[in-house]
N, C-alpha and C positions, 0 to 999 in steps of 0.2 A: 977657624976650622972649616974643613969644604961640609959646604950641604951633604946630606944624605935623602934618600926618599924612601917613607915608609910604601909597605907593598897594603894590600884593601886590609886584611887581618889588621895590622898595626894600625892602618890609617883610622878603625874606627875608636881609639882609643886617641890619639892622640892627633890625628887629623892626616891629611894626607899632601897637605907643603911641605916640599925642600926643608930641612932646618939640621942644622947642625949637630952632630950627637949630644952636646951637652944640654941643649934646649928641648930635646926627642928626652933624654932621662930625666929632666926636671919636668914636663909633661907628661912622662908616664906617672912620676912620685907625686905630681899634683892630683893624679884619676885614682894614685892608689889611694891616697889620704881623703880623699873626696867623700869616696864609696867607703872607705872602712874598711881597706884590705888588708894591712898591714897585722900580721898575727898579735893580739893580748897580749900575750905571755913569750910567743919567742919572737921579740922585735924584727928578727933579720930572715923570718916566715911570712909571703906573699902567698894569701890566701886568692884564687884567682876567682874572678866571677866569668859568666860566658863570651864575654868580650877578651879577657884574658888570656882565659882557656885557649883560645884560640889560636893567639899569640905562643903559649907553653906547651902546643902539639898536646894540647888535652889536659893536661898536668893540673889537678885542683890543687895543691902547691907546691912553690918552690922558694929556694932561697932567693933572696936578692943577689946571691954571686953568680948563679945558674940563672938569673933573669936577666942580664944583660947579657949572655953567652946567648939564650933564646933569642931576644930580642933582635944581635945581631943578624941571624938568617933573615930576617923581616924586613933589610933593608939594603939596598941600593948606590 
């Protein structure tokens, strides 16, 4: 897969080298799982912290279908 590059929003989540989109989603879902973002109750609920936010145009949360549709404007 060609590199992508995250823009500074995305880069402080998940850094700001080239990397592929499958390796950019496996590093987002590493930060989500890290931190505890992933919703209790409704698994496919990303709860965002301010790092996120950022990334979701503000959004304290979203699904993970609408998180990769975000994600892509973030990137290059």
């Amino acid at each position: 897969m060609k590199p992508v590059t995250p823009d500074a929003k995305l880069a402080a989540v998940v850094g700001s080298a080239p990397l592929p989109r499958t390796e950019l989603t496996k590093k987002l879902w590493a930060y989500i799982k890290k931190n505890g973002l992933q919703d209790k109750k409704a698994k496919t609920q990303i709860n965002a912290d301010d790092k996120l936010k950022a990334v979701f145009n503000g959004k304290a949360k979203v699904s993970m279908f609408e998180m990769t549709k975000l994600v892509s404007k973030h990137v290059s």
